[in-house]
matplotlib code that plots the C-alpha trace (Angstrom):
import matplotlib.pyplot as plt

x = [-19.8, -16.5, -15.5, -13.1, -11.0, -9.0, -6.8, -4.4, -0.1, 2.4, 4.8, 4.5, 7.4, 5.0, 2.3, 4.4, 5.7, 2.4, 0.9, 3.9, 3.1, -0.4, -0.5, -1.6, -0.2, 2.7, 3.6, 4.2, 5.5, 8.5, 8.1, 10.8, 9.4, 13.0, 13.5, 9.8, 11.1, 13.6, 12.2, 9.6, 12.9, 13.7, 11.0, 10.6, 14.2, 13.4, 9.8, 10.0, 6.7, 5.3, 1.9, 1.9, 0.6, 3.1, 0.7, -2.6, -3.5, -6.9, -7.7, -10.6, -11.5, -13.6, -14.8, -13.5, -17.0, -16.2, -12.5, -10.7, -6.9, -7.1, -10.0, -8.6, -11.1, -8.7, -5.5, -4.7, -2.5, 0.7, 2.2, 4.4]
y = [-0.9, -0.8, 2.5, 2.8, 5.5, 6.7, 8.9, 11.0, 11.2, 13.6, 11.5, 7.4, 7.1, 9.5, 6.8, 3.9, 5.8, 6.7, 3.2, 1.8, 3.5, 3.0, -0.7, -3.0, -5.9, -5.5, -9.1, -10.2, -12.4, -11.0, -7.8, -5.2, -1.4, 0.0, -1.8, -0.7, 2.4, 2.5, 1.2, 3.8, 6.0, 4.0, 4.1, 7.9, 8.7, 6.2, 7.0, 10.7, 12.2, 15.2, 15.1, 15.4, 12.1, 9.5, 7.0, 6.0, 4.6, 3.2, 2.7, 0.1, 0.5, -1.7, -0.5, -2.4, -5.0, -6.2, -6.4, -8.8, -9.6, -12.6, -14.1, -17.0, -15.7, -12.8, -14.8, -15.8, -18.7, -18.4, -20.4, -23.1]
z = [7.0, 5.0, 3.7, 0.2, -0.6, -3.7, -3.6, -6.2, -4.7, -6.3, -4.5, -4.3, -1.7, 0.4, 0.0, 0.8, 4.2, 5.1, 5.0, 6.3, 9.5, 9.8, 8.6, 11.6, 9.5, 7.9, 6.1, 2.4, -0.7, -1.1, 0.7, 0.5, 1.4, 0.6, -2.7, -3.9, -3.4, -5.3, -8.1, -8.0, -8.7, -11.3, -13.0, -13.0, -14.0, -16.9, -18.2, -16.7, -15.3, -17.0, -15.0, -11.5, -10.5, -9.5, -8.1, -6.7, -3.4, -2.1, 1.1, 2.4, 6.1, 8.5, 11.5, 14.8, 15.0, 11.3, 11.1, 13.8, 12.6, 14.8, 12.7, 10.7, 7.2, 7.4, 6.9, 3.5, 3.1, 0.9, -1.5, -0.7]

ax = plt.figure().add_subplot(projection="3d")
ax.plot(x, y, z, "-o")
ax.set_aspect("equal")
plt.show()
């Protein structure tokens, strides 16, 4: 059974390193971890944070029996 998680970051750089290392697929529309980065910057220096919450991250994980990367339901196609 599929498990969700949500969870509260002080930092949303820390979030995009962490999943960037635990992703098993790492593939995209115009994908670019270092650019979402900085625009999370960006954003901050414009808008300012007074709350220490930068971002939110949620997690969905499958156990090994429901989740195969190979399976061709998994792969979404992309636009053309």
């Amino acid at each position: 059974m599929a498990t969700t998680h949500i969870k509260r970051s002080t930092s949303a750089s820390r979030l995009v390193n962490y999943a960037e290392k635990r992703a098993i697929k790492k593939d995209g529309l115009n994908l670019d971890i270092q650019y979402a980065k900085s625009e999370f910057k960006q954003v901050r220096a414009v808008y300012g944070n007074p709350g220490k919450t930068q971002a939110y991250a949620s997690r969905i994980a499958f156990s090994p029996l429901e989740f195969n990367p190979q399976d061709p339901r998994m792969i979404k196609s992309r636009p053309t």
